[in-house]
N, C-alpha and C positions, 0 to 999 in steps of 0.2 A: 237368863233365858231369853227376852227380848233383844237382848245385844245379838244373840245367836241366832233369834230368828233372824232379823234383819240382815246378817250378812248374810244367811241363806237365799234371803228374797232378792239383795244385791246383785250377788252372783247369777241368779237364776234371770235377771233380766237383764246381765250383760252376757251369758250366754246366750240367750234369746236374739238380742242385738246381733252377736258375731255372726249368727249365721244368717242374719238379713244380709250381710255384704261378702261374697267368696270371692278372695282373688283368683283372677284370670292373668292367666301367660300367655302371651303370643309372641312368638318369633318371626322375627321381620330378614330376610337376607339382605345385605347389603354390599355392594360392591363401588369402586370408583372407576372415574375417565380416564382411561389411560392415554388416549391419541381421539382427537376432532380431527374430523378433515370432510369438507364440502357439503354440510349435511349428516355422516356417517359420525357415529361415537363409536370406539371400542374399548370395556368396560371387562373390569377383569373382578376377581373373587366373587363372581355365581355359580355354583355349582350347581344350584336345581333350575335354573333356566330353561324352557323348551321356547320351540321352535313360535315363532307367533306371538311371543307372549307380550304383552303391556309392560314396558321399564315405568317408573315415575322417574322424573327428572328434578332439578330444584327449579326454582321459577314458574312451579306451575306448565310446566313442557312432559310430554310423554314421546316415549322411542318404541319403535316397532322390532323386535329381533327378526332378523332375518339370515343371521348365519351364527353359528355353532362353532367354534375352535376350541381345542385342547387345553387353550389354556384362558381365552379371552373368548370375549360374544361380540357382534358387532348387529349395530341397533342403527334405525334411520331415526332421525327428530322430526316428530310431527309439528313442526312449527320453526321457530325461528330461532338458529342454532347461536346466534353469534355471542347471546348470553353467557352459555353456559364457558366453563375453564375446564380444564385437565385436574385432576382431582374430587371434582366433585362428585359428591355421592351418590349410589344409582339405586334402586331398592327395584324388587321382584314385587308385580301384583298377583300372581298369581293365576291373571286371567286374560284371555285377549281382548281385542277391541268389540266394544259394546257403545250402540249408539240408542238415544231415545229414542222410539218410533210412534206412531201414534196419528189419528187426524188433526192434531192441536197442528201438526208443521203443515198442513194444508195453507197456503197466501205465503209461505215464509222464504227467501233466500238463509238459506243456512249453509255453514263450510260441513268437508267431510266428519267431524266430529259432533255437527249438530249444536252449532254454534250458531246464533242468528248473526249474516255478517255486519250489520248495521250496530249491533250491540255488543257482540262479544259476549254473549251470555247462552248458556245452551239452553234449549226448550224443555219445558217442564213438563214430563208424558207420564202415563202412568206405567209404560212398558219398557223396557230395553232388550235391543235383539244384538246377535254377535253380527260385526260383518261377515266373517269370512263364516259357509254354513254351505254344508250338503245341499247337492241339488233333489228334485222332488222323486221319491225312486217311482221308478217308469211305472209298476202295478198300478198307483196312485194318479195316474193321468187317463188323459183321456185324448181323443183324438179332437184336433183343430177342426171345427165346423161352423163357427160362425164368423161373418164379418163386421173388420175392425174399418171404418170407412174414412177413408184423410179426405173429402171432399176433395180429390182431385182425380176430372175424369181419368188420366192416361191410366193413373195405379189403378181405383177401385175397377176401370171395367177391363184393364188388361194386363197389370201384376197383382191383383188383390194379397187383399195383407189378412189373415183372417186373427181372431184373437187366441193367444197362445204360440204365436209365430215369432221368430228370428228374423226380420229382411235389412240386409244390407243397403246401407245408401254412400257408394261412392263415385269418387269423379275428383278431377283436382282441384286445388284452391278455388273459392271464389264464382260458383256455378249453381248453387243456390242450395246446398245439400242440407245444411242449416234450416233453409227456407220452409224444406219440406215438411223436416219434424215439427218446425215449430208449427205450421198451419196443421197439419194432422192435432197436434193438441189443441189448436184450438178449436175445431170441428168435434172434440168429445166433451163440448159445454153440451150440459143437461142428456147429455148421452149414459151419466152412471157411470164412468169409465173416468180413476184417478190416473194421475198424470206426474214424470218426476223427470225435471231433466236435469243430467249433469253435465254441466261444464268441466271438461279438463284440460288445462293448458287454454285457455281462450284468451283474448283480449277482454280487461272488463270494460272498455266500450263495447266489444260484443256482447259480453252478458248484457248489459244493460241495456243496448238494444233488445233483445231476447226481453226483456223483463220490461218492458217498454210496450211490446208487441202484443205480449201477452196482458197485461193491464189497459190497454184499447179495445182489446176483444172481450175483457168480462169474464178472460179464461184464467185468471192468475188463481181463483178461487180452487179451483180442483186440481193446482197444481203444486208440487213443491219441488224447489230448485234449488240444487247442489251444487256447489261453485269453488271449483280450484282454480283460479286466477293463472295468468302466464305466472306471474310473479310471485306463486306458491312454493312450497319448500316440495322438494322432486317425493316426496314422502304423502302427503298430502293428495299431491296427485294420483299416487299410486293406488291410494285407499280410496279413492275419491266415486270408481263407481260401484266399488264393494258395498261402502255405503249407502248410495243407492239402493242397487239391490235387497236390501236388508229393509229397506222403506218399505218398497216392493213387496216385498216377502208380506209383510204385516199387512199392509188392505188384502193379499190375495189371501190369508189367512183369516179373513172376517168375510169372504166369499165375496169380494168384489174382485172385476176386471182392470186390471192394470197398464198403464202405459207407459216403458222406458226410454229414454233416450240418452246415447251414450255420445256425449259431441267434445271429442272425436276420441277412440281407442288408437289412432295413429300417436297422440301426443302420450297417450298411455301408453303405450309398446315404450317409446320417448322417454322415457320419466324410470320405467324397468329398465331400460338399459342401460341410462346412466347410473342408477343404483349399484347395476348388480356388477358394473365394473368398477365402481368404487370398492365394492363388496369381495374383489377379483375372483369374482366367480368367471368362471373361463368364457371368452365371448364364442359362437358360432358363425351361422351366417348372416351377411350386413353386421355386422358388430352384438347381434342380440344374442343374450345366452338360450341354452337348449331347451329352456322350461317355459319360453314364452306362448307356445301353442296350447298349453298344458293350461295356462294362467289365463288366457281370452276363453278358452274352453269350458273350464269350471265356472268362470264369470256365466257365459251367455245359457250353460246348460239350466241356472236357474228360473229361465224365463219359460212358460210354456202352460198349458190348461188344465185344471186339476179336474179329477172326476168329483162328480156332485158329492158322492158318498162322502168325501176325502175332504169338506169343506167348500171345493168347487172353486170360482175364481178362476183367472189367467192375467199373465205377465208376458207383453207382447214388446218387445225388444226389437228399437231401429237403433242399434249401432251406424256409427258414420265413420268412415275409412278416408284419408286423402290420398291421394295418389300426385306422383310427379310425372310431367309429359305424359299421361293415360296408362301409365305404365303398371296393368291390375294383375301383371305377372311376377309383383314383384315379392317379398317374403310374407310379410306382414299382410296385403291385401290376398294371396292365394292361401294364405291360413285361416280368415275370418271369411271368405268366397265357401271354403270345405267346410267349416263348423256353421253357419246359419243356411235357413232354408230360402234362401233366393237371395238375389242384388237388386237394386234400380241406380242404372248407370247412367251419367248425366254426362253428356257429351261437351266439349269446347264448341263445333265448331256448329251445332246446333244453336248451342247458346248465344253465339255472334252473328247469327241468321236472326236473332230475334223469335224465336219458337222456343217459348216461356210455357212451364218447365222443360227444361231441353235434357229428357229422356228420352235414352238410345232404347229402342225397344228392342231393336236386334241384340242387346249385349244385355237388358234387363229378364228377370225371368223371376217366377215365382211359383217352386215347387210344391206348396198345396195348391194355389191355384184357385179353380170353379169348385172344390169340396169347399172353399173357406166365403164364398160368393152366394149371393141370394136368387133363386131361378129367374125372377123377373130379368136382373139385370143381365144373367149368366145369356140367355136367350137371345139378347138385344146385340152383345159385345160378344158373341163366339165367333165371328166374323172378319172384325175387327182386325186383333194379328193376324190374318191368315192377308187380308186386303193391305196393310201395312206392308207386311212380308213382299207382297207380287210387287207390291211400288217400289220398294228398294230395289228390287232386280232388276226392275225398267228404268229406274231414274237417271242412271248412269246415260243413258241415249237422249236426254235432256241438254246435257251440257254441252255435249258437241251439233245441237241444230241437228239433227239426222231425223231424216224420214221415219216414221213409224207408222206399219199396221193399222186397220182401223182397232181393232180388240187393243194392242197395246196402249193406243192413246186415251182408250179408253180406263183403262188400268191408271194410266198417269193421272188423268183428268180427277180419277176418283180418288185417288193415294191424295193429292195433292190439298185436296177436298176434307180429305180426313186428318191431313196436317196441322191445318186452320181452326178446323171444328176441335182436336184435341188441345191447343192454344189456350191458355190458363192465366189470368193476372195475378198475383201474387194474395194473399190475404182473400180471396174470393172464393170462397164455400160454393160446391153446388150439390142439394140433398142426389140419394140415390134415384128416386122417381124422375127428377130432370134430366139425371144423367141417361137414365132410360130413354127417355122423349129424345134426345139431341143424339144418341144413338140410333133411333127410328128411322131420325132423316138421315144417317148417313144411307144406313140399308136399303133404304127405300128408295135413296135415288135423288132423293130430292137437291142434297148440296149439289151435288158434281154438275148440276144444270144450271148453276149460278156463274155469275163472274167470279172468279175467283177473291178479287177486292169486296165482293159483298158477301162471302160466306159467314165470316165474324158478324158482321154485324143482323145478318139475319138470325144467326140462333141466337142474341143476344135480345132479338126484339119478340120471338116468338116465345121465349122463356118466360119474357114479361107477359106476354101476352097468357103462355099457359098459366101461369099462378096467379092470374088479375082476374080470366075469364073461364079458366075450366080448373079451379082446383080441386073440385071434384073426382076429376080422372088420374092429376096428382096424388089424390088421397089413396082413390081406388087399387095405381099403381105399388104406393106403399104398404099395403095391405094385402096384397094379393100372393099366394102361394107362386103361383104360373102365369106366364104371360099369353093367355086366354084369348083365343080371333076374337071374345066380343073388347076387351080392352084395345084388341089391335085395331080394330075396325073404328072404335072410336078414336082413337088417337090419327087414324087416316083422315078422317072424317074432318076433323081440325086442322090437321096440317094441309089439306087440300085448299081447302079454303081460305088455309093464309097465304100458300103460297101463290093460289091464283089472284089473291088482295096485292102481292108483291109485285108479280109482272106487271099489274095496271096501274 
């Protein structure tokens, strides 16, 4: 009878046991390499493959599908292809690219996978967001009304960029188009406004400058920087400001304002094209296939100001375009001119004048505009292009020494005035309230009465002068809804008095 219980109570706790452990099955698909070539694999026995999906690779390497055939798939390698052989084995994740998001990648250089590039190691977040993701549907928005400020007169008082905006910044190589983003980032220290710029295709002596620039200014903190080097695998590049994006995505998702920078989508368009004719997808115009409008599109439509209701936030988007000989007619740069809302066009022959930032204003424009502008400043600078405008039309009777009119010379005298006073040094911040004040005196009259060699250096001494001796009215101006006769009165009141300190 005890022999009997005991094997009763045996049994009874090794059934007990069995079912603490249930086996689990999982089916894994696997396929092999059939053909490498230049970055591309093509990888044959997957039948449940879609479009987009994550390959695992051996090595520690992942492939992006991007094309679908009857009998094979063909995948880009995110990384460095020259590892892997023909035959190796490919497995299905079953999901697309996912990258950690999160404030922890705030100070970090990371690649598009979210790899810190210093360590090779990806950042530990508590989130992950897909790259590629729907843009925000239009109900969910709200319209651009505030201003996003680069501390640089020419844009905030006569392209303003407001937050939730698209603006293009092109011009050809080497003309400062870089320069621009980067000092608009750094102008959003303690502004509340995160910051993410991607390199693609760059030199990393230019990153590094870039990352250099940014660690002098105290702005690397509110920023995170995504970096596909020249010498990244064309895959990389590709992903590179999806990735981004997707950063983006997540602070505008905790209601904060965001800042993109895309340097440059010309190396991206670059990077698609040699893909997708690896890929022999049929090439179109300039050699680019027909989905490339469709690809900068989806890209930039993610950027834009969400209604409070909806979380809130905005993701304000300077894509940078290069152009060859100023040529903004050509495929690539007349597709990103149609999908964002304005350009700042940075001219050659400005540039070798020495008129730093050398923005064309005649070819720049910015389609929100004075909705995306603060009344103070909008008051000050609604003048502004219109005076700019008449000097270009007159300028041209400059060069040949010709007689002019008293009114015309007078137009020259104050265009030329205004050329000076909009004159920028690189890395030099100037708040919105100064830009106000040094706009005063164009209006007022006061530069165009200067020698022309002294214009610079008088708003430069009267600036100091405002923020040493009346920041009070600096304050006042910051503060103030309208630009009020008693604010303008005071501000007369000051500049009269320096300016007659100057002629004596």
């Amino acid at each position: 009878m005890e022999t009997q219980e005991h094997i009763e109570q045996t049994f009874k706790k090794l059934y007990q046991v069995s079912h603490r452990f249930s086996s689990t099955f999982t089916t894994k698909e696997e396929g092999y390499i059939s053909s490498i070539s230049d970055g591309i694999i093509e990888v044959r026995d997957l039948s449940t493959v879609a479009y987009f999906e994550l390959l695992k690779l051996p090595h520690n390497l992942f492939a992006l599908t991007l094309n679908i055939k009857k009998e094979s798939v063909q995948a880009v390698v995110l990384g460095d292809y020259t590892s892997l052989n023909v035959e190796d084995r490919v497995s299905c994740t079953g999901q697309s690219i996912s990258i950690p998001v999160g404030f922890e990648l705030l100070g970090k250089v990371i690649d598009p996978l979210s790899k810190q590039i210093d360590t090779d190691q990806e950042v530990k977040t508590k989130e992950r967001y897909p790259i590629e993701k729907e843009a925000v549907q239009m109900i969910k928005r709200d319209f651009v009304k505030e201003p996003l400020y680069t501390g640089i007169k020419i844009i905030d008082g006569m392209i303003p960029v407001g937050k939730g905006q698209r603006e293009l910044i092109i011009s050809d190589a080497s003309l400062g188009k870089s320069s621009i983003a980067v000092d608009t980032i750094i102008n959003q220290k303690d502004k509340n406004v995160y910051c993410i710029y991607v390199a693609i295709g760059q030199k990393k002596a230019q990153i590094a400058r870039v990352i250099n620039d940014l660690k002098k200014s105290d702005a690397l903190s509110h920023t995170v920087i995504v970096a596909a080097p020249a010498d990244a695998a064309p895959g990389m590049k590709f992903i590179a400001p999806y990735s981004g994006a997707a950063i983006a995505e997540y602070f505008a998702d905790q209601g904060k304002d965001v800042l993109i920078v895309y340097d440059d989508l010309t190396k991206h368009a670059d990077a698609y094209r040699s893909i997708s004719l690896l890929l022999e997808i049929p090439p179109g115009r300039e050699a680019y296939p027909g989905d490339i409008f469709f690809i900068h599109s989806k890209l930039l439509e993610r950027a834009g100001k969400r209604a409070e209701k909806y979380t809130g936030g905005s993701i304000t988007a300077l894509p940078i375009i290069e152009t060859q000989s100023g040529r903004i007619s050509d495929y690539i740069p007349t597709n990103l001119i149609s999908i964002t809302d304005g350009q700042i066009y940075l001219d050659r022959e400005l540039f070798n004048k020495g008129f730093l930032p050398a923005i064309d204003i005649a070819k720049s424009v910015s389609r929100i505009g004075g909705k995306a502008q603060a009344e103070v400043l909008k008051k000050m600078a609604v003048k502004l292009k219109l005076d700019y405008s008449q000097f270009l039309e007159v300028e041209v009777f400059t060069k040949f020494g010709a007689k002019v009119e008293k009114e015309t010379q007078k137009l020259i005298d104050r265009g030329k005035a205004l050329r000076v006073a909009l004159k920028q040094d690189r890395s030099k911040h100037i708040s919105m309230p100064m830009q106000v004040a040094i706009f005063f005196l164009h209006n007022e009259g006061y530069l165009e009465k200067l020698p022309l060699g002294e214009v610079e250096q008088f708003i430069d001494t009267f600036s100091v002068h405002l923020e040493t001796e009346h920041q009070d009215i600096l304050q006042a101006i910051s503060t103030a809804d309208l630009m009020d006769e008693y604010l303008i009165s005071r501000l007369k009141t000051v500049a009269d008095a320096y300016a007659e300190a100057w002629r004596s």
